[in-house]
PAVEXZA-189212 format. One record per residue: chain; residue in one letter; residue number from 1; x, y, z of N, C-alpha, C, O, CB in turn. Coordinates in Angstrom, 1 decimal. Glycine has a CB too. Example, Ala and Ser with C-alpha at 12.3 -4.5 7.8 and 13.67 -1.06 7.14 Angstrom:
BEGIN
(site 'A', 'A', 1, (13.2, -5.7, 7.8), (12.3, -4.5, 7.8), (13.2, -3.3, 7.8), (14.2, -3.3, 8.5), (11.3, -4.5, 9.0))
(site 'A', 'S', 2, (12.8, -2.2, 7.1), (13.7, -1.1, 7.1), (12.9, 0.0, 7.9), (13.4, 1.1, 8.0), (14.1, -0.6, 5.7))
This chain:
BEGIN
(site 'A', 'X', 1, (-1.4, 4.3, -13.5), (-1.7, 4.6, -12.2), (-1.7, 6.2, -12.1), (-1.0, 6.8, -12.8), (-0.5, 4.0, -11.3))
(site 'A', 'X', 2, (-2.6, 6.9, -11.2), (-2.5, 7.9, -11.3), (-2.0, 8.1, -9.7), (-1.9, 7.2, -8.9), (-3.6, 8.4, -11.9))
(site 'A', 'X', 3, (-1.6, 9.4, -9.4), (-1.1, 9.7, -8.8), (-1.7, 11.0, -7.9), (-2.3, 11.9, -8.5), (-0.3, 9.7, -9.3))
(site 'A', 'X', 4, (-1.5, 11.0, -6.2), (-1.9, 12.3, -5.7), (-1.0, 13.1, -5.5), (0.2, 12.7, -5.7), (-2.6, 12.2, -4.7))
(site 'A', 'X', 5, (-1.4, 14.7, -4.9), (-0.5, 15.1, -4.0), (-0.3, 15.3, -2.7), (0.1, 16.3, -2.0), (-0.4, 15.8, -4.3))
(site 'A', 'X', 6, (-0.6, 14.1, -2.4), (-0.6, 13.9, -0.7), (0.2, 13.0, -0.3), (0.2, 12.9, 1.0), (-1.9, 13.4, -0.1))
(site 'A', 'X', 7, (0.9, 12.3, -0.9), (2.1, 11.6, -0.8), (3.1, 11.4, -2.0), (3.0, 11.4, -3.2), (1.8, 10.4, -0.5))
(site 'A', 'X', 8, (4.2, 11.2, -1.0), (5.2, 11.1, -1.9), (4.8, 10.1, -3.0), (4.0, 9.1, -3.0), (6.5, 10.8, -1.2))
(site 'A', 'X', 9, (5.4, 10.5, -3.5), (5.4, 9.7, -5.2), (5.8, 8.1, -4.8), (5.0, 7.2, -4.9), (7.0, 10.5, -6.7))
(site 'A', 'X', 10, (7.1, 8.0, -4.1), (7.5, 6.9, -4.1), (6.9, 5.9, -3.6), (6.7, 4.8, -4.0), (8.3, 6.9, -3.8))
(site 'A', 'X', 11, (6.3, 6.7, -2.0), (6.0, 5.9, -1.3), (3.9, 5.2, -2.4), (3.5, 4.1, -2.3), (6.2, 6.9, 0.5))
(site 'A', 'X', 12, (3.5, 5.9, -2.9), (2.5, 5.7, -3.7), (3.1, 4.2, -4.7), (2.4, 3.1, -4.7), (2.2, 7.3, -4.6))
(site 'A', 'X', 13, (3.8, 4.2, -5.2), (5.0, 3.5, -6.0), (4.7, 2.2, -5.0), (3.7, 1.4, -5.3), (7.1, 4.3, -5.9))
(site 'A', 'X', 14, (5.3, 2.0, -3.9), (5.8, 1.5, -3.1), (4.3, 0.7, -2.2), (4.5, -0.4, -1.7), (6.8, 2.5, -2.5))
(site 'A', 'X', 15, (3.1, 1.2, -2.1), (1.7, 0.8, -2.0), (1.0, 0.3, -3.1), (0.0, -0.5, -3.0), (1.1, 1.8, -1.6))
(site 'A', 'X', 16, (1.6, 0.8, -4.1), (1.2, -0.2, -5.4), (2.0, -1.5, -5.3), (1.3, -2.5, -5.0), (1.7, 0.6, -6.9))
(site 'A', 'X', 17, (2.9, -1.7, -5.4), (3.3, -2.6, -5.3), (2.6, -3.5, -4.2), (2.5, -4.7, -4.5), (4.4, -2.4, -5.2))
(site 'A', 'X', 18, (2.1, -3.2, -3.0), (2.0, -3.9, -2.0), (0.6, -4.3, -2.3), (0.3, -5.5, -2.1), (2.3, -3.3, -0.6))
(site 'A', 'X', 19, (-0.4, -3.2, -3.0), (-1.3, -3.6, -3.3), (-1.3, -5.0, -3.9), (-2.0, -5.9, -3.4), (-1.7, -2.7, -4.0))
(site 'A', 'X', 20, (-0.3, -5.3, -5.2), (-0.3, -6.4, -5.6), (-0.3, -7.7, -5.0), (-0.8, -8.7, -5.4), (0.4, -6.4, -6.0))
(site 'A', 'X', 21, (0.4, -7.4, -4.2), (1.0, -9.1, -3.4), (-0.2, -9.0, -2.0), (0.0, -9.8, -1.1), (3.4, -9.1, -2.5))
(site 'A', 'X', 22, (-1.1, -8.3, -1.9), (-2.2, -8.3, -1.1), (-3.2, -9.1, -1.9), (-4.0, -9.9, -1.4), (-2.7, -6.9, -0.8))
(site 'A', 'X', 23, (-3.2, -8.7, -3.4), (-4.3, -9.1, -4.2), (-3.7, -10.3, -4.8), (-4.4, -10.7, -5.7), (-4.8, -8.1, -5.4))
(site 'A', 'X', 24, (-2.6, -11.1, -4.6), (-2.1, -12.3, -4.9), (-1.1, -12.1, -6.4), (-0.2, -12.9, -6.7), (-3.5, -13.4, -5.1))
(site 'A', 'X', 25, (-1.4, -11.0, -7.2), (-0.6, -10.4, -8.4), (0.2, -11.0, -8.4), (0.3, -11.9, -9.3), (-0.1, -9.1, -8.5))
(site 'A', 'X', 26, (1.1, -10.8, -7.2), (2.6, -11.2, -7.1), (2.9, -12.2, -5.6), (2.9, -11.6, -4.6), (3.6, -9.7, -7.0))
(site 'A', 'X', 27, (3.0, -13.3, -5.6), (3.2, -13.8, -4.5), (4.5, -13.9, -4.0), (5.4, -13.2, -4.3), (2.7, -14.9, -4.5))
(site 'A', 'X', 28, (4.3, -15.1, -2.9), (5.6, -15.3, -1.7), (6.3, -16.0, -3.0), (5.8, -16.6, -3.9), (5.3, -16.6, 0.2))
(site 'A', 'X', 29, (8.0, -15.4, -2.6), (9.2, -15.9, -3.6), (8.6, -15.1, -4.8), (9.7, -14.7, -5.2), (9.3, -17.9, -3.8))
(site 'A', 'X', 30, (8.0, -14.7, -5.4), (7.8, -14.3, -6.8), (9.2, -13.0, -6.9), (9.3, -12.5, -5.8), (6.0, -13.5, -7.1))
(site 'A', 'X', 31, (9.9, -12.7, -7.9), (10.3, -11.9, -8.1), (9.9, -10.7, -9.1), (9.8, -10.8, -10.3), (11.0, -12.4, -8.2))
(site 'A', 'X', 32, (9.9, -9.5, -8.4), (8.9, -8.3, -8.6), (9.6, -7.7, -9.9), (10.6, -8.3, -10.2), (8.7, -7.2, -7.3))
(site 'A', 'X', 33, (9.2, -6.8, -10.6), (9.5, -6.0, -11.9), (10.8, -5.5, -11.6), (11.1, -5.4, -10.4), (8.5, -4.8, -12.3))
(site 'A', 'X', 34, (11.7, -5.2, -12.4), (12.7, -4.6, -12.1), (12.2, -2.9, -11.9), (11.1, -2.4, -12.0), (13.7, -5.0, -13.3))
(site 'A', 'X', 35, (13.4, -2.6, -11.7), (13.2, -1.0, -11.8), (13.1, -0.5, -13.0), (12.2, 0.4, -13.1), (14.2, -0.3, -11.2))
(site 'A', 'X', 36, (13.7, -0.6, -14.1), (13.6, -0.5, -14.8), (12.0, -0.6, -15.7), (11.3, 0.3, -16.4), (14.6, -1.1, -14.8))
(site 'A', 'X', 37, (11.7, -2.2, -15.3), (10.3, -2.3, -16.0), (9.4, -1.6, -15.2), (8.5, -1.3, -16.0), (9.8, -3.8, -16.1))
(site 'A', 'X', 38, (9.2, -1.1, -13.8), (8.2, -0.7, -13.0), (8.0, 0.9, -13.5), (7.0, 1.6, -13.6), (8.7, -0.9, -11.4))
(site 'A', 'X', 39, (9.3, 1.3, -13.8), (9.7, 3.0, -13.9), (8.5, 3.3, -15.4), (7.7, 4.2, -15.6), (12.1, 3.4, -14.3))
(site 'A', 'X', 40, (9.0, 2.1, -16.5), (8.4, 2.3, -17.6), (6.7, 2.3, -17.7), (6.0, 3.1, -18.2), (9.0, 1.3, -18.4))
(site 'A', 'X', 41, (6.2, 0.9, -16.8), (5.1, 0.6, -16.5), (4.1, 1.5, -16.1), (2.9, 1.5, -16.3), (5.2, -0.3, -15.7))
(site 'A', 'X', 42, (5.0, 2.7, -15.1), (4.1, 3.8, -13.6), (4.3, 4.8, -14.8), (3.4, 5.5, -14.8), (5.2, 4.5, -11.4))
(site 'A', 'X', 43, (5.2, 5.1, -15.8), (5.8, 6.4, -16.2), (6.1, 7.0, -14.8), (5.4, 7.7, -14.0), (4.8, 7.4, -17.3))
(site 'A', 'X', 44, (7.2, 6.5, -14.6), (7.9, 7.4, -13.2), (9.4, 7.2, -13.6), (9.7, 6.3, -14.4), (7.5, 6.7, -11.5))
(site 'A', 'X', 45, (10.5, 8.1, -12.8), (11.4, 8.0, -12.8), (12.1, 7.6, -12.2), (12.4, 8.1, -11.1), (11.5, 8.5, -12.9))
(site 'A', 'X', 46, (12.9, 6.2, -12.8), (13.5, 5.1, -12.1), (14.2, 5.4, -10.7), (14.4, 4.5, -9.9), (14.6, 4.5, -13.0))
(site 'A', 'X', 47, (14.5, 6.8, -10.4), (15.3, 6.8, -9.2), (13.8, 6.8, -8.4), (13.7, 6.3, -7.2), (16.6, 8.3, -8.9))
(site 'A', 'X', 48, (13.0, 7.1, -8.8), (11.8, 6.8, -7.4), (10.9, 5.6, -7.5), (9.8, 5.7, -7.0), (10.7, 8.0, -7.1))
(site 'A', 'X', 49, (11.3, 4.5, -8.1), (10.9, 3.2, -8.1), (12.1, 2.8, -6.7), (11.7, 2.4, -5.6), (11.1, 2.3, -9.8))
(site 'A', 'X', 50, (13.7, 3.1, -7.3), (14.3, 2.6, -6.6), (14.4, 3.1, -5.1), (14.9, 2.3, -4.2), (15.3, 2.7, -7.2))
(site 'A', 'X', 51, (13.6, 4.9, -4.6), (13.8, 4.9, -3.4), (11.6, 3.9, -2.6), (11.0, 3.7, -1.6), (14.3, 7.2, -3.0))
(site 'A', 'X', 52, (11.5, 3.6, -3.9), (10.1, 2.7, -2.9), (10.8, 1.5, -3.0), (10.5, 0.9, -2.0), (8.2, 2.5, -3.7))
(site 'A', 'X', 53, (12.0, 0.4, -4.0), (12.0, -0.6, -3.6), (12.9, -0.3, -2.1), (12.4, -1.0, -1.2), (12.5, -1.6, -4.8))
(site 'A', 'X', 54, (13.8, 0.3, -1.7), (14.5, 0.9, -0.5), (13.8, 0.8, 0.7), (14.0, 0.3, 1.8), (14.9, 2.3, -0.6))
(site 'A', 'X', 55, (12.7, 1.5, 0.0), (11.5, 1.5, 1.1), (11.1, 0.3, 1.8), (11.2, 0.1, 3.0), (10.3, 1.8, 0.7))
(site 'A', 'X', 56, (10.4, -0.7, 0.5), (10.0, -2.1, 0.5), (11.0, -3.0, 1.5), (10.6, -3.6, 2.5), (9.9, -2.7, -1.1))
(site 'A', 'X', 57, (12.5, -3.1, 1.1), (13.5, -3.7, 1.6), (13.7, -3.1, 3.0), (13.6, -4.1, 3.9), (14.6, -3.6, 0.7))
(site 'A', 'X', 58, (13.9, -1.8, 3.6), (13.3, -1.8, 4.8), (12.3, -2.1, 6.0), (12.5, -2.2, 7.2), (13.2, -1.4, 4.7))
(site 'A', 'X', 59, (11.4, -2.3, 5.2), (10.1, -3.0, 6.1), (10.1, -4.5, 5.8), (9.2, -5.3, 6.0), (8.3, -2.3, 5.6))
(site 'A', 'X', 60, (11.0, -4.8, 5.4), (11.2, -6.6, 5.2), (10.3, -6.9, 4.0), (10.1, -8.2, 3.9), (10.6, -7.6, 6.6))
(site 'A', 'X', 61, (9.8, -6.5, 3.4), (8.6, -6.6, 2.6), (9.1, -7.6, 1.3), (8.5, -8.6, 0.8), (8.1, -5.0, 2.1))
(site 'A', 'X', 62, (10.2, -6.9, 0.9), (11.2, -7.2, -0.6), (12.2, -7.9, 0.1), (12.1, -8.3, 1.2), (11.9, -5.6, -1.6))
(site 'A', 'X', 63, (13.4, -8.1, -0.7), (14.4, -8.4, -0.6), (15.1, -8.7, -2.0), (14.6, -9.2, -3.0), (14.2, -9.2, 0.3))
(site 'A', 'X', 64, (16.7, -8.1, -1.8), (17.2, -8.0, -3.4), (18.0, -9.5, -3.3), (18.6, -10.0, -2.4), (18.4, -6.2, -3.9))
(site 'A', 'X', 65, (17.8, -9.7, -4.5), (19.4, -10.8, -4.6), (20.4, -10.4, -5.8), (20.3, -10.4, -7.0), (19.0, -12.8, -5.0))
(site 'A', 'X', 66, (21.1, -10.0, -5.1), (21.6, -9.3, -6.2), (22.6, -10.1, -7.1), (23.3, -11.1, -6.9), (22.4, -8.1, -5.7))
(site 'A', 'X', 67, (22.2, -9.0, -9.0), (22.2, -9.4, -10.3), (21.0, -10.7, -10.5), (21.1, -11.7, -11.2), (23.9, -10.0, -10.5))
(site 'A', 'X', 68, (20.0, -10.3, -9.8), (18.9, -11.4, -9.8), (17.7, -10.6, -10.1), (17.0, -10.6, -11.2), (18.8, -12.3, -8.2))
(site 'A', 'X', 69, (17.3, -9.9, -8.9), (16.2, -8.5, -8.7), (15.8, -9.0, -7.1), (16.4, -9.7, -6.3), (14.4, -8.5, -10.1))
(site 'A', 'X', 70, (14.5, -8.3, -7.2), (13.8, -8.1, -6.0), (12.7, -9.0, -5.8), (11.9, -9.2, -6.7), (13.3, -6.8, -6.0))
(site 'A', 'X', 71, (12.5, -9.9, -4.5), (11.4, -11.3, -4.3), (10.9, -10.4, -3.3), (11.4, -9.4, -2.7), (12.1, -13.3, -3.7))
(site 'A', 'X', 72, (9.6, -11.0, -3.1), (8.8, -11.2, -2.4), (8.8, -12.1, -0.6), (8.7, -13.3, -0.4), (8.1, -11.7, -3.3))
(site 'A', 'X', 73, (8.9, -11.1, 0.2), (9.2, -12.3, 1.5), (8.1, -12.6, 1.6), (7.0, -12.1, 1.2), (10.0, -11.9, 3.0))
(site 'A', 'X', 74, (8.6, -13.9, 2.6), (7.5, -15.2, 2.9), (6.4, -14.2, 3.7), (5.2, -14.4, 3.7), (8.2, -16.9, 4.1))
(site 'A', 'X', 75, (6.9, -13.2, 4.3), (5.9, -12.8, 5.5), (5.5, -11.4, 4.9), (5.1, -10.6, 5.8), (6.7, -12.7, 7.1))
(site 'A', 'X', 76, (5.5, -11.1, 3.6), (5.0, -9.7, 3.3), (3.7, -9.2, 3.8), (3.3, -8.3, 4.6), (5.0, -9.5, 1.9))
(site 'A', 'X', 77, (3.0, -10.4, 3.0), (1.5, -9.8, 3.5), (1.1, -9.4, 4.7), (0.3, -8.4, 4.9), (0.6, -10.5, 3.3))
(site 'A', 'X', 78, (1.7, -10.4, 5.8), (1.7, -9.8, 7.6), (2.3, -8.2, 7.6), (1.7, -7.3, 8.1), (2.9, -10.9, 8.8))
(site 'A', 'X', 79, (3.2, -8.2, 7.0), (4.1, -7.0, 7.4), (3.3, -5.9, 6.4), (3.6, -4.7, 6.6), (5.8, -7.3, 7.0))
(site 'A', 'X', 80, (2.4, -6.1, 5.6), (1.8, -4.9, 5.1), (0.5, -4.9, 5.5), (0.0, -3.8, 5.2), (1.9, -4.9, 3.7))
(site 'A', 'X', 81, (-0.3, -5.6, 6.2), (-1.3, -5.9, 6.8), (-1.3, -4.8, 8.0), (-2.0, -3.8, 8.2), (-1.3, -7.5, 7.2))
(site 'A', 'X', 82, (0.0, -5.4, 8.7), (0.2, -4.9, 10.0), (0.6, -2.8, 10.0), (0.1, -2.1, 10.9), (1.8, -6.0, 10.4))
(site 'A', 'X', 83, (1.4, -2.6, 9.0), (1.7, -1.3, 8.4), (0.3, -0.5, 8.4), (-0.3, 0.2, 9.2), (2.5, -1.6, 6.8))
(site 'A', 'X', 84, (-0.2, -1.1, 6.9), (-1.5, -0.5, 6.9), (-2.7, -0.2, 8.0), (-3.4, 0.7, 7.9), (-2.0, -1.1, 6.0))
(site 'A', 'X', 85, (-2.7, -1.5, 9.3), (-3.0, -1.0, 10.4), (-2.7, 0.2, 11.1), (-3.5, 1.1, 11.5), (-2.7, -1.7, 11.0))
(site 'A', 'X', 86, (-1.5, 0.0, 11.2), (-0.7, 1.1, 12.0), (-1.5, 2.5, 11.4), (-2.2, 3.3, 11.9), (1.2, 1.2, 11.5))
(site 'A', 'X', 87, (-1.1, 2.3, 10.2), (-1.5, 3.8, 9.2), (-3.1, 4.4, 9.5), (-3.6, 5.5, 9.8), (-1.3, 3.4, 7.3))
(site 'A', 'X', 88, (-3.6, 3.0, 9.2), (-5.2, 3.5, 9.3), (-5.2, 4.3, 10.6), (-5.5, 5.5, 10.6), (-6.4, 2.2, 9.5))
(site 'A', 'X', 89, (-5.0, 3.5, 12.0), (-5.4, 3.8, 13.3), (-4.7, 5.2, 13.4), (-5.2, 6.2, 14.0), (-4.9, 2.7, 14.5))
(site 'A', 'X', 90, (-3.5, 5.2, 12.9), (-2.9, 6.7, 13.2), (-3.6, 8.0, 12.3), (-3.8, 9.1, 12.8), (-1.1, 6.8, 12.8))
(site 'A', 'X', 91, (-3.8, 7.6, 11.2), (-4.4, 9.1, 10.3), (-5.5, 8.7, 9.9), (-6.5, 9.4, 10.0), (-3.5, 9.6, 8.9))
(site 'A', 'X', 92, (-5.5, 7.2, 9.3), (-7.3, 7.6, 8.8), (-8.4, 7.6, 9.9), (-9.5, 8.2, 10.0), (-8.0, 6.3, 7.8))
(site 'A', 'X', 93, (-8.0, 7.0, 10.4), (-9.1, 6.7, 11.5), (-9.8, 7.8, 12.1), (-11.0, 8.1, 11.9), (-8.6, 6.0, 12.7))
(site 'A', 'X', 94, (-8.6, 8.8, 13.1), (-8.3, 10.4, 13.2), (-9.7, 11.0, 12.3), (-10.7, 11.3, 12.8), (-6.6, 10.9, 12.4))
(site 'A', 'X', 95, (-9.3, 11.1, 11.0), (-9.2, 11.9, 9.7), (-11.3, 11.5, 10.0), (-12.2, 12.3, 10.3), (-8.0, 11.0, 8.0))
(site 'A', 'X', 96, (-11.3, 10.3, 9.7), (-13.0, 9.8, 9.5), (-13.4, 10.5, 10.9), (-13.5, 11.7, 10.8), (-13.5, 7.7, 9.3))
(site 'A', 'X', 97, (-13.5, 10.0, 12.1), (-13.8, 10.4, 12.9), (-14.1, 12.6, 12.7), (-15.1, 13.4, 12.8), (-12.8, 9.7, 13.7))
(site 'A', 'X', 98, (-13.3, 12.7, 12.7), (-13.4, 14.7, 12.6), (-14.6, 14.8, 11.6), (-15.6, 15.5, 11.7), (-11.6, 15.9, 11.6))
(site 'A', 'X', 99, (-14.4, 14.0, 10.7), (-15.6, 14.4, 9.5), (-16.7, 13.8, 9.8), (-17.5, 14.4, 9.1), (-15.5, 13.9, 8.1))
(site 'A', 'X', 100, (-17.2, 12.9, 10.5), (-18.3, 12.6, 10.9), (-19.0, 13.6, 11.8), (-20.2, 14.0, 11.6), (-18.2, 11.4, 11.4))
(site 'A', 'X', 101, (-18.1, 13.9, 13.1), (-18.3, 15.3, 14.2), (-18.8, 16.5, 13.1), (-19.7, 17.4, 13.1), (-16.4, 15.9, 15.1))
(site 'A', 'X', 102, (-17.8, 16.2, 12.1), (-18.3, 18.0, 11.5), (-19.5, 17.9, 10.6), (-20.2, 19.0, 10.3), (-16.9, 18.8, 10.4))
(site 'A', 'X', 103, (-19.9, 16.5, 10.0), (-21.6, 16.1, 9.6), (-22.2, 16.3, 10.5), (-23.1, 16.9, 10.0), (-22.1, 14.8, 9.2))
(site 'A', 'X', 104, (-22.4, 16.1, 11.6), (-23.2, 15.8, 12.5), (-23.8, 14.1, 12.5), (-25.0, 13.9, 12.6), (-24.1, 16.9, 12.5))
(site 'A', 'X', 105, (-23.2, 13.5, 12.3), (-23.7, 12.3, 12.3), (-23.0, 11.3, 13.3), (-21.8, 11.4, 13.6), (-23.7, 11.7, 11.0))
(site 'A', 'X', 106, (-23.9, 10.6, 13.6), (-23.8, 9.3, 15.0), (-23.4, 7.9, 14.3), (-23.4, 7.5, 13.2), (-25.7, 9.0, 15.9))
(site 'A', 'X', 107, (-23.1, 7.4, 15.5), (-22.5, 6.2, 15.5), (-23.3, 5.4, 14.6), (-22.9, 4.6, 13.8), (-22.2, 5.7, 16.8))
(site 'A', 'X', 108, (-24.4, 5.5, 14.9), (-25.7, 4.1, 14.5), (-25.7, 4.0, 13.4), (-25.7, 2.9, 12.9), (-27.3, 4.2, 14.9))
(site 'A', 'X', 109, (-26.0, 5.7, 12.5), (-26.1, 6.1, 11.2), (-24.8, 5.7, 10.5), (-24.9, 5.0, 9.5), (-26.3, 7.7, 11.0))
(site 'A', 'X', 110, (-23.7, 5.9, 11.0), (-22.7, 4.9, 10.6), (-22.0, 3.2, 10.3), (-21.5, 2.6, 9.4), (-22.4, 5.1, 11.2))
(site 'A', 'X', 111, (-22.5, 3.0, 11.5), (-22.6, 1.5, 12.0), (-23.3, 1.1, 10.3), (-22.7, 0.8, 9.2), (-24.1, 1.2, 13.8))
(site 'A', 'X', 112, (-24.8, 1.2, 10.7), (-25.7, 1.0, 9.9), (-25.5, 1.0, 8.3), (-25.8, 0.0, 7.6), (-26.4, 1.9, 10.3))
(site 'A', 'X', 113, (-25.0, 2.0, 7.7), (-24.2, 2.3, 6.6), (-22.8, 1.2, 6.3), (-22.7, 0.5, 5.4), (-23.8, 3.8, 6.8))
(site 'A', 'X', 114, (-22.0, 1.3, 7.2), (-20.8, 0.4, 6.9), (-21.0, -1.2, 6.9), (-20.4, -2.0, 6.2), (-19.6, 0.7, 8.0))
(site 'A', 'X', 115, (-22.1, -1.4, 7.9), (-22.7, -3.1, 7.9), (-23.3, -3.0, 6.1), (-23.1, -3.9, 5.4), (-24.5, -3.5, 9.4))
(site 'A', 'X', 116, (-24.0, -1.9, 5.4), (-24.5, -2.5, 4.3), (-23.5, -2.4, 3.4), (-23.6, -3.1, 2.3), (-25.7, -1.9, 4.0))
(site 'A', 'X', 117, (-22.6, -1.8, 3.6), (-21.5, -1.5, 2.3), (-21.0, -3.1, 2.4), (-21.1, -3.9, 1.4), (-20.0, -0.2, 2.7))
(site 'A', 'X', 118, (-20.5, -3.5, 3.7), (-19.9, -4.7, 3.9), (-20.6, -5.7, 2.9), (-20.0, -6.0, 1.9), (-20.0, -5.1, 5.4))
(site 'A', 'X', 119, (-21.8, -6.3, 3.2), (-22.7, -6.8, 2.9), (-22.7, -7.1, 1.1), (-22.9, -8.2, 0.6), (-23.7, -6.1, 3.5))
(site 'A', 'X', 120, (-22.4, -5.9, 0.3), (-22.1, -5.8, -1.0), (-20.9, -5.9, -1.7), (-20.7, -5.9, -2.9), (-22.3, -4.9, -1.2))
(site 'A', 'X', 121, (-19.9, -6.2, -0.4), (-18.9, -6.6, -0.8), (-19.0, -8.3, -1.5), (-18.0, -8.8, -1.9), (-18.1, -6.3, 0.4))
């Protein structure tokens, strides 16, 4: 995994993970890597696996049983669905918009473009 500098490490850590259980990797009830194995896996340093599983367990996402590890709640994917909404509408969204103003490009030229990307999906 590589990494930016535009976010914290962990929280990057911590989107990886979610990436997974979005892409089915890891499902509902599955129990996730330890810290230990995640720290080795990212090359990262186990205390910042442990402040993204903190993270994860916060937003209901994870949950520990402890001397067991860390599962997957039934409702992750809503709750990271819902997150990543939030996120888009607050910064990316923002972010695309300014750069289109500062191309000079219109809605249609847009529109137009994102219907064909779709399409190739």
């Amino acid at each position: 995994m590589e990494f930016n500098n535009k976010q914290a490490i962990f929280l990057q850590v911590a989107d990886h993970v979610c990436d997974h259980i979005l892409a089915g990797r890891i499902g509902v009830g599955d129990r996730i890597l330890s810290v230990r194995e995640l720290a080795i896996t990212l090359s990262v340093n186990p205390n910042t696996v442990v402040r993204a599983y903190e993270h994860l367990q916060q937003q209901g996402i994870i949950s520990n049983r402890r001397g067991v590890g860390f599962f997957v709640d039934e409702t992750a994917a809503d709750k990271i669905r819902k997150i990543r909404r939030q996120r888009f509408f607050a910064q990316d969204l923002p972010e695309f918009v300014k750069r289109i103003k500062q191309m000079g490009l219109n809605f249609d030229v847009v529109m137009k473009r994102f219907t064909f990307l779709l399409k190739q999906e």
